[in-house]
N, C-alpha and C positions, 0 to 999 in steps of 0.2 A: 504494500500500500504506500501511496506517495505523500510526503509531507501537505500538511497543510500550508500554504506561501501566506505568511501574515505579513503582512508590509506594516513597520511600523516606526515612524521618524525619529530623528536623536531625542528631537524634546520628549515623544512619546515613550523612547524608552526608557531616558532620565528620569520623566512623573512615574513612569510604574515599578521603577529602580523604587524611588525615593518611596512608592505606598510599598511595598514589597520591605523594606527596612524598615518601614516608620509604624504603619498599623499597626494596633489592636486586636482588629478582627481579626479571628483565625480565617475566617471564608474567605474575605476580601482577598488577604495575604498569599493564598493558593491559586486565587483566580489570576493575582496579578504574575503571579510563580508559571501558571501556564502556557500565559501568552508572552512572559519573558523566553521562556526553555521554545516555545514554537516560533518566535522572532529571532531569535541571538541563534537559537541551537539549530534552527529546518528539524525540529523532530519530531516525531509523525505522535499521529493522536493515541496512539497503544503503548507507546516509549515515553511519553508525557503522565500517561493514564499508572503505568507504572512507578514511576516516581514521586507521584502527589497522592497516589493510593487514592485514587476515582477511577469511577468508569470509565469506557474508554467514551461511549455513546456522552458524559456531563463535560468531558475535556471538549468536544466537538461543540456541544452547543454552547459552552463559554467561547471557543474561539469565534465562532458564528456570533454571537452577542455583541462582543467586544470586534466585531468588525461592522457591523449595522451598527451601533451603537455608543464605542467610542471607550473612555474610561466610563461615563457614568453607567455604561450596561452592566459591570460588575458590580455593581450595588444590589441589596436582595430588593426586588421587589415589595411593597406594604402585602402583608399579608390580612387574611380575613381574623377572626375572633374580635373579642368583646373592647374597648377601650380601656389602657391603662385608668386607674382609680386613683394611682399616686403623681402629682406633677411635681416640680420644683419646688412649686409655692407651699405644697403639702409637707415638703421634703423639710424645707427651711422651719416651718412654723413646727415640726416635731421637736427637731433639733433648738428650738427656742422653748416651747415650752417645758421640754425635761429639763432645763440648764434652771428652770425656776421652782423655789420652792414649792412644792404642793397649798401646804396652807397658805404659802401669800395668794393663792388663786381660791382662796377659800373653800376649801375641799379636805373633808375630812380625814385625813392620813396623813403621814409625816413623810412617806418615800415612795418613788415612782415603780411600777411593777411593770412589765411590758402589758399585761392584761386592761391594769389603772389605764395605761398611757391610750390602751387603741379603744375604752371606753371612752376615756375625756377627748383624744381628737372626733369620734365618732359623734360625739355631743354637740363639738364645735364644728365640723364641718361639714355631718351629714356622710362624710362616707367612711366605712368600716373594713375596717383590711385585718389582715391575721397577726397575732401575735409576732409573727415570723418578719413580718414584714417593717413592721416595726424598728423589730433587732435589725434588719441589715441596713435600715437608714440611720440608724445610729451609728451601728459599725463602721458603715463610710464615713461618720463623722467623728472615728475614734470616739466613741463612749461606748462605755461597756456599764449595763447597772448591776452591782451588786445584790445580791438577797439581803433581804431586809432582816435587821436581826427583832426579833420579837420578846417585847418583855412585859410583863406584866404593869400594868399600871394604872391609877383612875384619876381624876379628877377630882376626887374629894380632898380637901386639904387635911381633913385627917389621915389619910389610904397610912401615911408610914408609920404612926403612931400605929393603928391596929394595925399592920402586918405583922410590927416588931409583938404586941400583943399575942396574935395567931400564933408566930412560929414557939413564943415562950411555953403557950399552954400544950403544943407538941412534943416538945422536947420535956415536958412533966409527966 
């Protein structure tokens, strides 16, 4: 089988040099790996498909893509499902309201739980997301919450006079 002939200009293969080193994406970084090794190399879509561990049939239609289409054809398409739930703005007011006491927000506890947390933004903004989700927007923003240590205690300004009480009549 004969090479696919990608023609592809210096600047073109300088931009796919520099996404091929620079990205993130692992997908981008493969697509741009395919149409490097079939521009620089002439090597045919099975010897490509070998190397990047894809098909031989997904190597052919990336080089078809990125010939219709240019760099931006290696971008994935929007796919179908439901609309993210969490934006930026969701993102930022997490990360602000755990950085704040509980009671100064006047709520009854002294420490944030990821449960508290996706109650009270559920409160405030209407939309509810998983405990989980939570944790990894914190996590990107280096906070980690600790467990809460739990102790006994009441409001009554007597509670430590009778405890110390309680524990005497115990120990009698």
């Amino acid at each position: 089988m004969r090479p696919l002939l990608i023609e592809v200009t210096r600047e073109g293969l300088a931009t796919l040099d520099h996404l091929y080193h620079t990205t993130k994406d692992v997908r981008m970084r493969t697509r741009a790996q395919i149409i490097l090794l079939a521009a620089e190399q002439q090597l045919k879509a099975g010897e490509i498909a070998n190397i990047v561990r894809q098909n031989e049939q997904t190597v052919r239609n990336w080089l078809k893509r990125y010939q219709a289409e240019g760099l931006e054809g290696l971008a994935d398409e929007p796919r179908s499902g439901a609309p993210r739930k969490v934006n930026q703005a969701y993102r930022e007011q997490v990360v602000n309201v755990v950085r704040q006491r509980p009671r100064s927000l006047e709520l009854p506890f002294s420490t944030w739980t990821l449960q508290r947390l996706v109650d009270y933004m559920a409160q405030q903004t209407g939309v509810r997301v998983s405990p989980d989700t939570i944790r990894l927007i914190l996590l990107e923003a280096d906070i980690v919450l600790s467990r809460p240590q739990h102790k006994v205690s009441s409001p009554d300004p007597e509670y430590a006079v009778k405890k110390r009480r309680l524990s005497r009549s115990e120990i009698s």
